[in-house]
N, C-alpha and C positions, 0 to 999 in steps of 0.2 A: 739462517741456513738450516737444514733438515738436515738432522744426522745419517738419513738412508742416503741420501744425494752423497755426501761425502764420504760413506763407507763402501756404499755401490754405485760409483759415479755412471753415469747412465750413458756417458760418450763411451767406453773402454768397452761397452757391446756392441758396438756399429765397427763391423769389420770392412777395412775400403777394398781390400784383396785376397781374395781365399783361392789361393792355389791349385790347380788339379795335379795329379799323380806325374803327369807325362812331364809337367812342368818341373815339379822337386828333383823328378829324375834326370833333366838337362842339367837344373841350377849343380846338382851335386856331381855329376861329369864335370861339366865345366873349369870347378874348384879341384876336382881330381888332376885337370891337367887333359884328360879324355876328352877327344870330340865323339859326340853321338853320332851315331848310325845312320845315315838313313840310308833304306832301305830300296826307295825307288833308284837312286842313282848308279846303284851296285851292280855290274854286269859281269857276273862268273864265269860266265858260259864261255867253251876253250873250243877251238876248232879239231872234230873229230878226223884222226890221221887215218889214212885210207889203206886198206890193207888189202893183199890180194889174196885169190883160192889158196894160191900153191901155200902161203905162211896162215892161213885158217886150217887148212887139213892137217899141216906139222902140229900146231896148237893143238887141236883136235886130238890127234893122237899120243902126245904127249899127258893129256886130259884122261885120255883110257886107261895108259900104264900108270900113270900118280894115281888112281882110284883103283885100280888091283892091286897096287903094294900096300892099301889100308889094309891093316890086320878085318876092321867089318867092313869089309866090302859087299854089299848087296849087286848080284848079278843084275836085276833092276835098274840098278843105279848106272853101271856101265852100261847095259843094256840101252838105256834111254839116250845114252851121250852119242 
């Protein structure tokens, strides 16, 4: 037997599985107790509530007077609301 064979056995360099990132990152969720994401299934999106003139104009103007009681208030800035 050759002493290199038995110091650097030549099987322990043949890897059967070399892991990608997204992988490590499930296995170590998983062990956390965490399920992963995914990200296709996820549907946020909320139904926009409908609002009329008359409560956009109160907003509105509400929006003017909060932005004159800023100590800098730029005329500008009201101005464009």
């Amino acid at each position: 037997m050759d002493i290199r064979n038995l110091l650097n056995y030549p099987e322990e360099q043949i890897a059967s599985y070399m892991p990608d990132l997204d992988s490590i990152i499930e296995d170590h969720l998983e062990e956390a107790g965490l399920a992963p994401v995914l990200h296709e299934e996820e549907d946020d999106s909320k139904e926009v509530p409908t609002m009329s003139a008359v409560n956009a104009s109160e907003m509105l103007d509400k929006l003017v007077i909060f932005f004159m009681q800023q100590q800098d208030a730029d005329e500008s800035c009201v101005s464009s609301i």
